[in-house]
C-alpha positions as YAML, in Angstrom:
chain: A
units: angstrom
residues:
- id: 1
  name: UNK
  ca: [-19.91, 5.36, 37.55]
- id: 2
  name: UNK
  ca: [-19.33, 8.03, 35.43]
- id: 3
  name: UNK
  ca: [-15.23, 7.28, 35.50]
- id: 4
  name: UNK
  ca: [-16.34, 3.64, 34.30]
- id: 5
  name: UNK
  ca: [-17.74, 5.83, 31.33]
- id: 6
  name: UNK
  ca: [-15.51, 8.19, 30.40]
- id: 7
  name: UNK
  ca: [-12.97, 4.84, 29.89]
- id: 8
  name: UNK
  ca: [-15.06, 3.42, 28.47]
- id: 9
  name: UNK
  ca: [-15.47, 6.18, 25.83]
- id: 10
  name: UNK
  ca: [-11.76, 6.53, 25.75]
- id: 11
  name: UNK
  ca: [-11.48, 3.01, 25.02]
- id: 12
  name: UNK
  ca: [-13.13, 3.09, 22.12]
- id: 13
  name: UNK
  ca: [-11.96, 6.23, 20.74]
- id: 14
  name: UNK
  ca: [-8.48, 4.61, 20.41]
- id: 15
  name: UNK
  ca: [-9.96, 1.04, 18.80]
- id: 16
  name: UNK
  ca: [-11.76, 3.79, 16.49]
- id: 17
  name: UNK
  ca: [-9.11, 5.62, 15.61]
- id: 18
  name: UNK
  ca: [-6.58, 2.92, 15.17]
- id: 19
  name: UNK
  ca: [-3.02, 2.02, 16.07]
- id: 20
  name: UNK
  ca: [0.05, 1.15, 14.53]
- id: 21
  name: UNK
  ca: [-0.76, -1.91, 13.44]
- id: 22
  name: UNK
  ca: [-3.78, -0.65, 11.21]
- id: 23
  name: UNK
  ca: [-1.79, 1.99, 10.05]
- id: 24
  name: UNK
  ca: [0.95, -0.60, 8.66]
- id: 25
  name: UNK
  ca: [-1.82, -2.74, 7.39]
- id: 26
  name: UNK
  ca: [-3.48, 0.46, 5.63]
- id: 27
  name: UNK
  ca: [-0.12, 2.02, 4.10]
- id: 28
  name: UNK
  ca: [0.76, -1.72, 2.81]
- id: 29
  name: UNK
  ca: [-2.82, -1.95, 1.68]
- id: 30
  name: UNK
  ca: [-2.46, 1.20, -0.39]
- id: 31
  name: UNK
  ca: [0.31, -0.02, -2.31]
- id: 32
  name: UNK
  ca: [-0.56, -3.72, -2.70]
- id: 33
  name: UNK
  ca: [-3.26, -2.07, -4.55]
- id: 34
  name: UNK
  ca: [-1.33, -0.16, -6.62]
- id: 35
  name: UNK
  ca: [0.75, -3.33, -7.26]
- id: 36
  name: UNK
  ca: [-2.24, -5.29, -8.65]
- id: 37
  name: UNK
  ca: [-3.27, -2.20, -10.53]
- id: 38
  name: UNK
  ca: [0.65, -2.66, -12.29]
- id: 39
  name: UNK
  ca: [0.24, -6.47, -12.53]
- id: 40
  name: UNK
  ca: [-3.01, -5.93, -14.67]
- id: 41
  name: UNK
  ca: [-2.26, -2.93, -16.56]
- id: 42
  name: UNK
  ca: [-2.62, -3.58, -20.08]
- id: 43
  name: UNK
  ca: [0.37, -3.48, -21.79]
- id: 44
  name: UNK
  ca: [-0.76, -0.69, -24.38]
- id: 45
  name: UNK
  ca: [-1.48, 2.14, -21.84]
- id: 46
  name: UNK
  ca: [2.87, 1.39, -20.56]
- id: 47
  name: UNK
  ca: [4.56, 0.89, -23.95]
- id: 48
  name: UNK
  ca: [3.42, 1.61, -27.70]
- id: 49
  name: UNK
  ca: [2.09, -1.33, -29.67]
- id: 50
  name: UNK
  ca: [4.91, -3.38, -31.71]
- id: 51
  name: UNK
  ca: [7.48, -1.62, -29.48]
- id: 52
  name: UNK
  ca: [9.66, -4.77, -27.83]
- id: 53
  name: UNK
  ca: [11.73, -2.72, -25.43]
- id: 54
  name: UNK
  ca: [14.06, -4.75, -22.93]
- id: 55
  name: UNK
  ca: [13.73, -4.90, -18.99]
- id: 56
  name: UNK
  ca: [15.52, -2.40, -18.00]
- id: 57
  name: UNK
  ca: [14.16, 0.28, -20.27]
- id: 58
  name: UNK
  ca: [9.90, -0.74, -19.38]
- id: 59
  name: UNK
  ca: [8.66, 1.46, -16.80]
- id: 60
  name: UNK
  ca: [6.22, -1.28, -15.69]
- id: 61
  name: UNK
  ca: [9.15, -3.27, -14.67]
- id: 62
  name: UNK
  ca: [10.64, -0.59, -12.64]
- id: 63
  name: UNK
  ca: [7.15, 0.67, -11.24]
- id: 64
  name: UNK
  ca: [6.62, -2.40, -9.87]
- id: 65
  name: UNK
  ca: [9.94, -2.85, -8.39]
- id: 66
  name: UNK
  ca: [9.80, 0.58, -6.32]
- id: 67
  name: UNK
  ca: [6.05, -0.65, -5.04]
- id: 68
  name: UNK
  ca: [8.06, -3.80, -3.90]
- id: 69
  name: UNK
  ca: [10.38, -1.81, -2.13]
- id: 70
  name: UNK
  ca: [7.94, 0.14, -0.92]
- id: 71
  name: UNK
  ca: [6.04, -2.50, 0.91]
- id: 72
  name: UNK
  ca: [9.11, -3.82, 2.27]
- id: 73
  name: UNK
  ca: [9.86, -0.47, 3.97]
- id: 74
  name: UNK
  ca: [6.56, -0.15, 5.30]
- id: 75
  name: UNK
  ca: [6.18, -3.45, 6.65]
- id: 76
  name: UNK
  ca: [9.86, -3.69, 8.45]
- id: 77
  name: UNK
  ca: [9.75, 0.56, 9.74]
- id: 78
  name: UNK
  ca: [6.48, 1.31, 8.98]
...
């Protein structure tokens, strides 16, 4: 009985402390975040006002291109 138990307990340690999968879904999580957080940004607090900068010079552009890239890494070797 007290083998039943102790697997038991073991058991749901590891559902507790997660596996790989949450760990993909959490680092993904974290960035999808910070991709919203881009996407919603007001475009004040990235560039200054009456500034019309192209692509490849706006750091919200890029930003949000390395959080892409990011999530892509993470979900294929993450």
């Amino acid at each position: 009985m007290n083998g039943i138990m102790a697997q038991s307990f073991i058991s749901a340690w590891l559902v507790a402390a997660g596996g790989p999968i949450e760990g993909k879904v959490a680092f993904i999580g974290v960035f999808a975040i910070l991709l919203v957080w881009l996407l919603l940004m007001p475009r004040r607090l990235v560039v200054e006002e009456g500034t019309n900068l192209p692509w490849w010079q706006n750091t919200r552009y890029w930003a949000i291109l390395i959080v892409l890239i990011e999530i892509a890494v993470y979900y294929r070797w993450g």
